[in-house]
C-alpha positions in Angstrom: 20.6 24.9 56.0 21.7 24.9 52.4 19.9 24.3 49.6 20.2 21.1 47.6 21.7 20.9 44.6 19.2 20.7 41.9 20.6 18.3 39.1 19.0 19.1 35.2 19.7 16.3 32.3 22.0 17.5 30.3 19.7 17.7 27.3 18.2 20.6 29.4 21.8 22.4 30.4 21.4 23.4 26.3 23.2 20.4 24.6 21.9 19.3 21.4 19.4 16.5 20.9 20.7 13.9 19.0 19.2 13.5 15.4 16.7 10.9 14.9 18.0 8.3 12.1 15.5 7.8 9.3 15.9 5.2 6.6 14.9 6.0 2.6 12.0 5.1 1.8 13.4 3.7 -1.4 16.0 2.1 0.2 13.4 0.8 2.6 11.6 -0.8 -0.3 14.3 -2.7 -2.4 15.6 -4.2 1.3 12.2 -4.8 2.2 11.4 -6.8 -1.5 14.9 -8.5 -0.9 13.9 -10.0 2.6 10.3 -11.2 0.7 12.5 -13.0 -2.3 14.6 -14.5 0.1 12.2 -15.6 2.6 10.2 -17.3 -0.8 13.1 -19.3 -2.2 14.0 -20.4 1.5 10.8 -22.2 1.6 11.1 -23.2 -2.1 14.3 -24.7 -1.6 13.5 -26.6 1.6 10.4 -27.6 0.3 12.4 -29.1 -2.8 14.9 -30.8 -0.7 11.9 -32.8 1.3 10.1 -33.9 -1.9 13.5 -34.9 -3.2 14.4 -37.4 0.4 10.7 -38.7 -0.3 11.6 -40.4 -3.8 10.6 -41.3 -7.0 13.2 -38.5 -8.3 13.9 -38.3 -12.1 17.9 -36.6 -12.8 18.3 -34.9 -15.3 20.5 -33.0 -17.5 20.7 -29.5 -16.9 21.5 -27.6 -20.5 24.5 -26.4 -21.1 22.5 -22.8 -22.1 22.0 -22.1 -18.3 25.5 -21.5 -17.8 26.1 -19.0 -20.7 23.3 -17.1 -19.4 24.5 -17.6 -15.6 27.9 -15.5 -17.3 25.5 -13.3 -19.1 24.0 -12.0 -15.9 27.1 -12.0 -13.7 28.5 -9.7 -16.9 25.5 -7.4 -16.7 26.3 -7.3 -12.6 29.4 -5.7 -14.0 27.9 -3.1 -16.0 25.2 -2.2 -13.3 28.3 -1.4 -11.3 30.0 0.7 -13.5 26.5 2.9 -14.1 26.5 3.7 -10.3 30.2 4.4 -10.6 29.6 7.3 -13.9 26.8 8.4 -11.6 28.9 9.3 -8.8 31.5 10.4 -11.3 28.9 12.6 -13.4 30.1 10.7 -16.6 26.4 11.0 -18.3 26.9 9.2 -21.8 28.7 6.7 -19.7 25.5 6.0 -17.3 23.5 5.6 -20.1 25.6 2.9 -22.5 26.1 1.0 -18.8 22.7 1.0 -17.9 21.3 0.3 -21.4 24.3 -2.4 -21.5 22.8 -4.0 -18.4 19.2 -4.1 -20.2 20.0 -5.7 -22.8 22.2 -8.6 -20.8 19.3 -8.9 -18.6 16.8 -9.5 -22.0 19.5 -11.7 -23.5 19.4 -13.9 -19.8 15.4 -14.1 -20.3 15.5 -15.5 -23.7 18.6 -18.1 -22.9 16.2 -19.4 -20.1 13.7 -19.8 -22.4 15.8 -21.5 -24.8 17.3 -23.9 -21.9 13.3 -24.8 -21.1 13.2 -25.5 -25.0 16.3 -27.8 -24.2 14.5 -29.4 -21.0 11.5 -30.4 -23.3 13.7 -31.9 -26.0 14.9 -33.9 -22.9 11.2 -34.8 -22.1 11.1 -32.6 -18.6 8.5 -30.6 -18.5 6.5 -28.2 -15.8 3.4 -31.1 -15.8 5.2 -34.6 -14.6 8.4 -35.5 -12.1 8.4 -33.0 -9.3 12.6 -32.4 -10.4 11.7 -31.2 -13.3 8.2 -28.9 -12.1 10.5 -27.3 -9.3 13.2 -26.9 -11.8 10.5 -24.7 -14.1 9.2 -22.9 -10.9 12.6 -21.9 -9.4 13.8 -20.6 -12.8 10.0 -18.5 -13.5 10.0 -17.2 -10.4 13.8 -15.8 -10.9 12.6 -14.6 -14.1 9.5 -13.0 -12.8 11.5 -10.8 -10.7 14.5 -10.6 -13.2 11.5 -8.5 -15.2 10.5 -6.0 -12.1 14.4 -5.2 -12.2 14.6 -4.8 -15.8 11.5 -2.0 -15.2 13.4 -0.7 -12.6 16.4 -0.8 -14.9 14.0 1.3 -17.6 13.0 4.0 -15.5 16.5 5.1 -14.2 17.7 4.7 -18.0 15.1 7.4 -18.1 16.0 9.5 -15.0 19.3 9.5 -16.4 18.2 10.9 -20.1 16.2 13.6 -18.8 19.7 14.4 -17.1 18.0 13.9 -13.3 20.9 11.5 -12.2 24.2 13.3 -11.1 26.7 13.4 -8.7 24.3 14.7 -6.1 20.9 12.5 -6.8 22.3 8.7 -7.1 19.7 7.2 -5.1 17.9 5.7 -8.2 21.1 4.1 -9.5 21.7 2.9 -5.9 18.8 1.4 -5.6 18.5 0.1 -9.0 22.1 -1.3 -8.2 21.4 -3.0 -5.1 18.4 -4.6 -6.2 19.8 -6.2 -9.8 23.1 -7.2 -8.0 20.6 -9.4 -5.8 19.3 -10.9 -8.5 22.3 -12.1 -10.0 23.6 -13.3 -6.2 20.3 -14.9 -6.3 20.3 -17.3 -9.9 24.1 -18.1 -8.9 22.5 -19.5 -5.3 19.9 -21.3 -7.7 21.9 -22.6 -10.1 24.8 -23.9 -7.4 21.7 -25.7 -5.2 20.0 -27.0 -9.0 22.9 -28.5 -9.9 24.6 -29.7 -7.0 20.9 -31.5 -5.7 19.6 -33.4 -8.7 
């Protein structure tokens, strides 16, 4: 009688196992606060559009401010992406005057939102009164709220990349720093679009 064959997996016949894929866990964490933000102003926004069917609805002007500093951030979007570019290029002094650019457009958004909530008050909207104008104040806080975890963000790689530890090599910081504000900016054009198209 012969002997049956005895069949091995190949793994075993001495090919290679295949490399287990792993995930950043920086990347992991600016995807993972991305999916939170989004999840919140999905519920914001549908909550606002049910209050809004129910009634007693006041319109209102939005000021003309909130555009300028809807520019001002797209602008700073700009300059976030040229930082990652001198990263990747090694172009140090470059890095710095994009990210410190991008600072200081993110600071310079902050303070025209403030100024537009000046604007709202003049108009007599304010956080305590018509729901239209209290989710108008929450959507635009709660953007700024995590415009200000960005702009931290946005200080420690300007940091990184003084101490010379961002290169051509080591761009993660930048990436992530990138990915992150770029979401931001996506995220106040979604707001401002749905704010002034649903008054």
């Amino acid at each position: 009688m012969r002997e049956k064959e005895i069949k091995l997996p190949l793994s075993k016949l001495g090919e290679e196992p295949k490399p287990v894929l792993s995930v950043n866990k920086w990347k992991f964490m600016v995807w993972l606060f991305i999916i939170t933000i989004i999840m919140l102003f999905a519920s914001q926004t549908s909550a606002y559009l049910v209050r809004r069917a129910e009634g007693n609805w006041v319109e209102f002007n939005i000021p003309t401010i909130f555009w300028f500093s809807t520019l001002v951030l797209i602008i700073s979007s700009g300059f976030m992406h040229v930082s990652l570019i001198s990263a990747r290029k090694n172009n140090q002094s470059m890095l710095k005057m994009a990210v410190a650019i991008t600072f200081i457009f993110g600071l310079a958004f902050l303070a025209m939102q403030y100024l537009g909530w000046q604007d709202l008050q003049k108009q007599g909207v304010f956080l305590k009164g018509n729901p239209s104008g209290s989710f108008f104040y929450v959507f635009t806080g709660l953007h700024m709220a995590h415009l200000l975890i960005g702009l931290g963000i946005l200080i420690g790689t300007f940091i990184m990349a003084f101490r010379m530890k961002i290169d051509s090599k080591n761009t993660l910081l930048v990436e992530v720093c990138a990915t992150a504000w770029h979401f931001l900016d996506l995220l106040w054009v979604y707001l401002f679009v749905f704010l002034l198209y649903f008054r």
